[in-house]
C-alpha positions as CSV (number, residue, x, y, z in Angstrom):
1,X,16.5,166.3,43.6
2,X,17.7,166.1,40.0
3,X,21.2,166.9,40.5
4,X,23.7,165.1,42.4
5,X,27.6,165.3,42.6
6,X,30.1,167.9,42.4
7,X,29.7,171.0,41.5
8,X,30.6,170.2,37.9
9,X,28.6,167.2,37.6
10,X,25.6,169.5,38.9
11,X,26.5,171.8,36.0
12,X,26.4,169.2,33.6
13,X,22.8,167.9,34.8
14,X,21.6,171.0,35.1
15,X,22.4,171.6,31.2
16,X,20.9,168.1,30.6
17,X,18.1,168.5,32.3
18,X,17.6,172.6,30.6
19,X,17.9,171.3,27.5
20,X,15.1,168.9,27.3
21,X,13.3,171.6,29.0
22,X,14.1,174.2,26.9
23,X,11.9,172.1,24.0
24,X,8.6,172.5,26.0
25,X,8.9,176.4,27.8
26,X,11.8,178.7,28.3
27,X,13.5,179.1,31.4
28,X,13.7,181.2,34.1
29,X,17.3,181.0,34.8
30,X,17.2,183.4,38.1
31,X,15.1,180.9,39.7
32,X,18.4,178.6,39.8
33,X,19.8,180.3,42.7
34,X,16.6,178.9,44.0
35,X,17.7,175.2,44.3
36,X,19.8,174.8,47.1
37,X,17.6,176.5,50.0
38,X,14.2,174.0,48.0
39,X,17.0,171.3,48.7
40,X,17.3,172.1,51.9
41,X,13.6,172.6,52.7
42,X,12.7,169.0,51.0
43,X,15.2,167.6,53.7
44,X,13.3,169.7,56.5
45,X,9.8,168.7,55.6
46,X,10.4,164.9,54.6
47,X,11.8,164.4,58.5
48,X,8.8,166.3,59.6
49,X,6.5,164.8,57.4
50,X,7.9,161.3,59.5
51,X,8.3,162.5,62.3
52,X,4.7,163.8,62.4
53,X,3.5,160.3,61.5
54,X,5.5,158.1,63.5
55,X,2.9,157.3,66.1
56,X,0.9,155.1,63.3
57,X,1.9,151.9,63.7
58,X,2.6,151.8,60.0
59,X,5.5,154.7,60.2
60,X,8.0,152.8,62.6
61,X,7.2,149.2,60.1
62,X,7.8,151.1,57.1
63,X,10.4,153.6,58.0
64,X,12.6,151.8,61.1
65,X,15.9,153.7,60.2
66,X,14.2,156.8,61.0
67,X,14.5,155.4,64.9
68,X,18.5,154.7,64.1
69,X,20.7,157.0,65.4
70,X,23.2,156.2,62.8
71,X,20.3,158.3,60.4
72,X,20.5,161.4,61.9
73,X,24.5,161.2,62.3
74,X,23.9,160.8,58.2
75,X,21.2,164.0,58.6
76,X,23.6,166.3,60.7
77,X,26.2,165.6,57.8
78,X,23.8,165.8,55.4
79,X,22.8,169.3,56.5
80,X,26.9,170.1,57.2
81,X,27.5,169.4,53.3
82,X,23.5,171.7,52.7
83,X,25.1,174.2,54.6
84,X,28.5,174.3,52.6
85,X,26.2,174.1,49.3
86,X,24.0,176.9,50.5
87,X,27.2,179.1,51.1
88,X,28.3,178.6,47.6
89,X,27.3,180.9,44.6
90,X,24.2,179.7,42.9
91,X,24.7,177.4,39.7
92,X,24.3,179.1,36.7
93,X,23.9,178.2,33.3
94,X,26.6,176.9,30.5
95,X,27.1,179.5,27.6
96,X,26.1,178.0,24.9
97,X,28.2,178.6,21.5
């Protein structure tokens, strides 16, 4: 959920984000081919995780989008672009010199 943007912009979170991580505990860095498919599965379970709740009458109040078609045209494209990103090789780490 850290990263966001191209590919290169991933790359250069993902260095970031590895560095400041890096001070605390080394890193397992074949567990980044792991990001995409949590990615995916965090998209899964939050619509479940509504969708399992919607009868309270708190869900449709707090979370009325989740009713609007126009969010689950964004969700099939947002799975479309998961899909693509899923397809692609995992990110992997810049060499550092």
């Amino acid at each position: 959920m850290m990263l966001s943007g191209d590919r290169a912009d991933k790359l250069a979170q993902l260095d970031t984000i590895l560095e400041a991580y890096g001070e605390f505990a080394n890193f397992d860095a074949s567990q980044l081919q792991l990001i995409e498919p949590l990615r995916g599965l965090r998209m899964v379970h939050y619509m479940a995780w509504l969708a399992k709740r919607w009868q309270d009458p708190a869900f449709p109040r707090a979370f009325p989008w989740f009713a609007d078609a126009k969010y689950w045209e964004n969700q099939v494209l947002a799975f479309k672009e998961q899909i693509a990103a899923l397809e692609e090789p995992p990110l992997q780490l810049m060499p550092q010199w």
